[in-house]
C-alpha positions as CSV (number, residue, x, y, z in Angstrom):
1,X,30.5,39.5,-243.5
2,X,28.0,41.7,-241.5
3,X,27.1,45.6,-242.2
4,X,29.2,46.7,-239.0
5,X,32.7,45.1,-239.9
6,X,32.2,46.0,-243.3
7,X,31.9,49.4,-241.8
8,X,35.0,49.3,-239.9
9,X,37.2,48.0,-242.9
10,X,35.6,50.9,-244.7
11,X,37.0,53.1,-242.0
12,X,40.3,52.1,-241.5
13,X,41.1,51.8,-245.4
14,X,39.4,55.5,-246.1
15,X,41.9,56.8,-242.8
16,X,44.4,55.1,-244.8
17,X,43.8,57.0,-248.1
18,X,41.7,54.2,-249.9
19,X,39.3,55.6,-252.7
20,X,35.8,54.0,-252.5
21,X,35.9,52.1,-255.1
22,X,38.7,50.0,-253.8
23,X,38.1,49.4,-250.7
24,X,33.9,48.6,-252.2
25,X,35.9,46.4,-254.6
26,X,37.9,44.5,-251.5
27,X,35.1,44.3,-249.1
28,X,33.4,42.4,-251.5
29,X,36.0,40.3,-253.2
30,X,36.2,39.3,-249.2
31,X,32.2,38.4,-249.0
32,X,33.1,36.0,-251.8
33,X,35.9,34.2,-250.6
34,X,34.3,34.0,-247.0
35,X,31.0,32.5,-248.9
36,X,33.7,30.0,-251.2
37,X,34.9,29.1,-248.0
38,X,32.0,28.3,-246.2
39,X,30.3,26.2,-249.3
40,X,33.5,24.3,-249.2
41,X,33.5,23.5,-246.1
42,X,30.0,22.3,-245.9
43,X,30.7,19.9,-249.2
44,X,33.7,18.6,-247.1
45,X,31.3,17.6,-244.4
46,X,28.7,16.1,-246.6
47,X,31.2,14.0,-248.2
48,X,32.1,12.9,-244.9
49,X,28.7,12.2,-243.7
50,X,27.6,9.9,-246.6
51,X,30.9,8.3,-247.8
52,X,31.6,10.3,-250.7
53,X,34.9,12.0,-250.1
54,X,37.8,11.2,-252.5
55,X,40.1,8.8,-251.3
56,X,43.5,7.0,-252.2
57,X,44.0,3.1,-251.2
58,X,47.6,2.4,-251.0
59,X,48.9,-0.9,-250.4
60,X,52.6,-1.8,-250.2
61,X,53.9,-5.5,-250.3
62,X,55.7,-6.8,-248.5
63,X,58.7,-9.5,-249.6
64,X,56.6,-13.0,-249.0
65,X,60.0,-14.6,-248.5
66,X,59.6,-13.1,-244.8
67,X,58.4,-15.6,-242.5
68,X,55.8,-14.6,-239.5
69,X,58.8,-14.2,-236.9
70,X,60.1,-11.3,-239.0
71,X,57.4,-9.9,-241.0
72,X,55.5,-7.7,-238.4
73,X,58.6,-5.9,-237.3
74,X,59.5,-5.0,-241.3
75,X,56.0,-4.1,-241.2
76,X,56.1,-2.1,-238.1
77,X,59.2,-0.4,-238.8
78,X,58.1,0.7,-242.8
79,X,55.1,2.2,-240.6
80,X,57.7,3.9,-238.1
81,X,59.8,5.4,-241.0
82,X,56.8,6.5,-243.3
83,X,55.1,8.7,-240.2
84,X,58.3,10.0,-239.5
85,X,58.0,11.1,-243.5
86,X,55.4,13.6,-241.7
87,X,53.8,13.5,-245.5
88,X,50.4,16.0,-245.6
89,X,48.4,13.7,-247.5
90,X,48.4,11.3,-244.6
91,X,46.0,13.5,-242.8
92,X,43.0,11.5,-241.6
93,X,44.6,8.1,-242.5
94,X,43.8,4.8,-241.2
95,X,45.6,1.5,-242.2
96,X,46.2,-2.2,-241.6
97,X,48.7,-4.7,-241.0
98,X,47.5,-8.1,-243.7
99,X,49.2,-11.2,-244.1
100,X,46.7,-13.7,-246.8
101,X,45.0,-13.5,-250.2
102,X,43.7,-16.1,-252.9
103,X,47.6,-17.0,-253.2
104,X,47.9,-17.6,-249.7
105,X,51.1,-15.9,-247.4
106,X,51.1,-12.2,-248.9
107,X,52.2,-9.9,-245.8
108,X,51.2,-6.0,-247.2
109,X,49.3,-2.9,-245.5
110,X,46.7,-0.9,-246.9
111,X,46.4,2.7,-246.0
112,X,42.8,4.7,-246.6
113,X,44.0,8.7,-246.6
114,X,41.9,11.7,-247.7
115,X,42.5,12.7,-251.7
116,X,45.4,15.0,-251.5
117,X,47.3,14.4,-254.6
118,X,47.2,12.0,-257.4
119,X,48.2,8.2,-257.4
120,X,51.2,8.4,-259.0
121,X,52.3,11.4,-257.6
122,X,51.6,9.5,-253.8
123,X,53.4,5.9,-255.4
124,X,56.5,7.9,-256.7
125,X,56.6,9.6,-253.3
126,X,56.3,6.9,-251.2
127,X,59.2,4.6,-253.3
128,X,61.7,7.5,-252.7
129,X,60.8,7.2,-249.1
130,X,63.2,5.9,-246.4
131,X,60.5,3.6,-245.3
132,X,60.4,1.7,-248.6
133,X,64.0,1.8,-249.4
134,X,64.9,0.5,-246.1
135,X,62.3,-2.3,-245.7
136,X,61.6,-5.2,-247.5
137,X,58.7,-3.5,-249.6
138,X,58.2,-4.8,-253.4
139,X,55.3,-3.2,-254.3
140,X,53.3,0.1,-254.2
141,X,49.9,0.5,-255.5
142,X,47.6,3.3,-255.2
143,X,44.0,3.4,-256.2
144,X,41.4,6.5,-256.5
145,X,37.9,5.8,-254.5
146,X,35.8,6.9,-252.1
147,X,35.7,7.2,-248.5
148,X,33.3,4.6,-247.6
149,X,34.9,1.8,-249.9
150,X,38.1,2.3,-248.5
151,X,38.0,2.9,-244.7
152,X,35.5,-0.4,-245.1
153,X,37.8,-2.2,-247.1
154,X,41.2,-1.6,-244.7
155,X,38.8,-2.1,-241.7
156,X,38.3,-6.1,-243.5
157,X,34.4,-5.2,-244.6
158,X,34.9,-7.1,-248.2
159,X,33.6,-9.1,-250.3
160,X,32.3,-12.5,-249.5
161,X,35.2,-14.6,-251.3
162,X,38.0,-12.6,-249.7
163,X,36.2,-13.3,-246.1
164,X,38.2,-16.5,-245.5
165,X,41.5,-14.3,-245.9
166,X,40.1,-12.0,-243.4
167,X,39.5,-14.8,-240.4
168,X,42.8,-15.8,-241.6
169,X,44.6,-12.0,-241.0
170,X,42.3,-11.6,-238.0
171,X,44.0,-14.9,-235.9
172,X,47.1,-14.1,-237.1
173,X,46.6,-10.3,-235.7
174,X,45.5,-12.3,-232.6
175,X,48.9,-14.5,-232.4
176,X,50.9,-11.5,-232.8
177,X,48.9,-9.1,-230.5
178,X,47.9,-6.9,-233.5
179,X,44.5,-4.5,-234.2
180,X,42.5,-4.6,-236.6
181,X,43.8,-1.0,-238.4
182,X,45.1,1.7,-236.4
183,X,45.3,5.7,-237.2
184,X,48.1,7.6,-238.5
């Protein structure tokens, strides 16, 4: 805060019957909460920058009973009814829509979202959610990480032996007229 507005606090409170040892005591318990503010914001942006900002990785499974001619619209609508859940810690989420792993037909989406709560505190939220109680969800995992891991990870950068599961959701996105991830 600069000399001049500090000034005109100082001004208005003394007009207002303020001793000076209060309004001293306010003006600077504002410098440090205007300094907090900015040091946080500047971590915030570092994270972002290099790929260090806490992240959660939730996936939900899907039934694998669904066959391919039903699966994306469960999918599809679970996504429709956990936006409209409007939940905060969604903020600056991405996610995508896969259908294989090593044990072949396993339809499930994984969501990257900024840290704003803990694991289970996300998984018990989402399973009381319309979206899971009126799809055909099994599952809810949710895994602490990092930015860069996870917005890779749901974007299908992984690791070499998962690679043939990714060509595999990647035609299948194709058939069905899919993206790769989309944003919440």
């Amino acid at each position: 805060m600069d000399s001049e507005s500090e000034y005109a606090i100082y001004a208005i409170m003394k007009d207002n019957g303020w001793d000076s040892q209060k309004i001293n005591d306010l003006i600077y318990k504002m410098s440090v909460c205007s300094d907090r503010a900015q040091h946080v914001d500047k971590k915030l942006q570092h994270q972002r920058v290099f790929g260090n900002k806490p992240t959660l990785l939730i996936t939900i499974s899907f039934d694998k009973a669904l066959d391919d001619a039903h699966v994306v619209p469960e999918m599809e609508r679970f996504m429709r009814l956990f936006k409209e859940s409007d939940y905060k810690w969604c903020e600056n989420a991405i996610y995508s829509m896969e259908f294989y792993s090593k044990e072949g037909w396993n339809p499930h989406i994984h969501i990257c979202t900024d840290k704003n709560g803990s694991a289970s505190q996300i998984a018990q939220a989402i399973k009381r959610s319309p979206g899971y109680k009126k799809s055909q969800v099994y599952n809810v995992n949710v895994k602490a990480g990092t930015d860069k891991f996870h917005t890779d990870y749901v974007k299908g950068e992984k690791k070499e032996e998962k690679l043939e599961n990714c060509d595999k959701d990647e035609q299948f996105r194709k058939e069905k007229n899919l993206k790769s991830y989309y944003s919440l």
